[in-house]
C-alpha positions in Angstrom: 0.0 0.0 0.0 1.4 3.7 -1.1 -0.2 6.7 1.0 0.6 10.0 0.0 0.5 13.0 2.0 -0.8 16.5 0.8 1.7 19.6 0.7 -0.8 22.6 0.6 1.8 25.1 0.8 2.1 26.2 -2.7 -1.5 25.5 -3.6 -4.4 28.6 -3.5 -7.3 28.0 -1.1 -9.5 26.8 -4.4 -6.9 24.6 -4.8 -6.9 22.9 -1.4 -10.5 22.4 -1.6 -10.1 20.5 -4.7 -7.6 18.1 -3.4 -9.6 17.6 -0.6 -12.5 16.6 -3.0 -10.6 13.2 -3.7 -11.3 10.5 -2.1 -8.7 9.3 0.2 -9.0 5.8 -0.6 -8.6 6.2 -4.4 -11.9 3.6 -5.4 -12.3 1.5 -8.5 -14.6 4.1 -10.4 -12.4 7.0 -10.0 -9.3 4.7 -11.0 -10.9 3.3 -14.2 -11.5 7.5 -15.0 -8.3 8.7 -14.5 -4.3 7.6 -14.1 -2.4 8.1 -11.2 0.9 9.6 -12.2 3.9 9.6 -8.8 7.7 10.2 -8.7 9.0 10.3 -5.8 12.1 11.7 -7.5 10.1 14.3 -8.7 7.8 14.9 -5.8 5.1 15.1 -7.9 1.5 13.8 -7.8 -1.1 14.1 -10.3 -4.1 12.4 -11.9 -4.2 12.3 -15.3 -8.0 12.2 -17.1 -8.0 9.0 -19.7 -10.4 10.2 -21.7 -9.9 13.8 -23.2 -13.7 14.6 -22.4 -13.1 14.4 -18.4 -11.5 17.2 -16.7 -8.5 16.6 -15.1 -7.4 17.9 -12.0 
């Protein structure tokens, strides 16, 4: 199991409230819609949308 932990401090108060829209446990549905993407070298996190009519985050 991987668990991630949010860094707010470089993200606007919209932002925030958009990460914290995601589920924490990341569920089937929202997996089949969208790629995780993590480098740890990188320290980056994203979702990715799959399809090109979803909106990514």
């Amino acid at each position: 199991m991987l668990v991630l932990k949010h860094d707010f401090s470089r993200l606007s108060g919209e932002k925030v409230k958009r990460v914290l829209a995601i589920p924490s446990l990341l569920g089937r549905d929202l997996m089949r819609k969208f790629k995780l993407i993590y480098s740890e070298a990188k320290e980056y996190v994203a979702l990715e949308s799959k399809n090109a009519s979803e909106l990514a985050l």
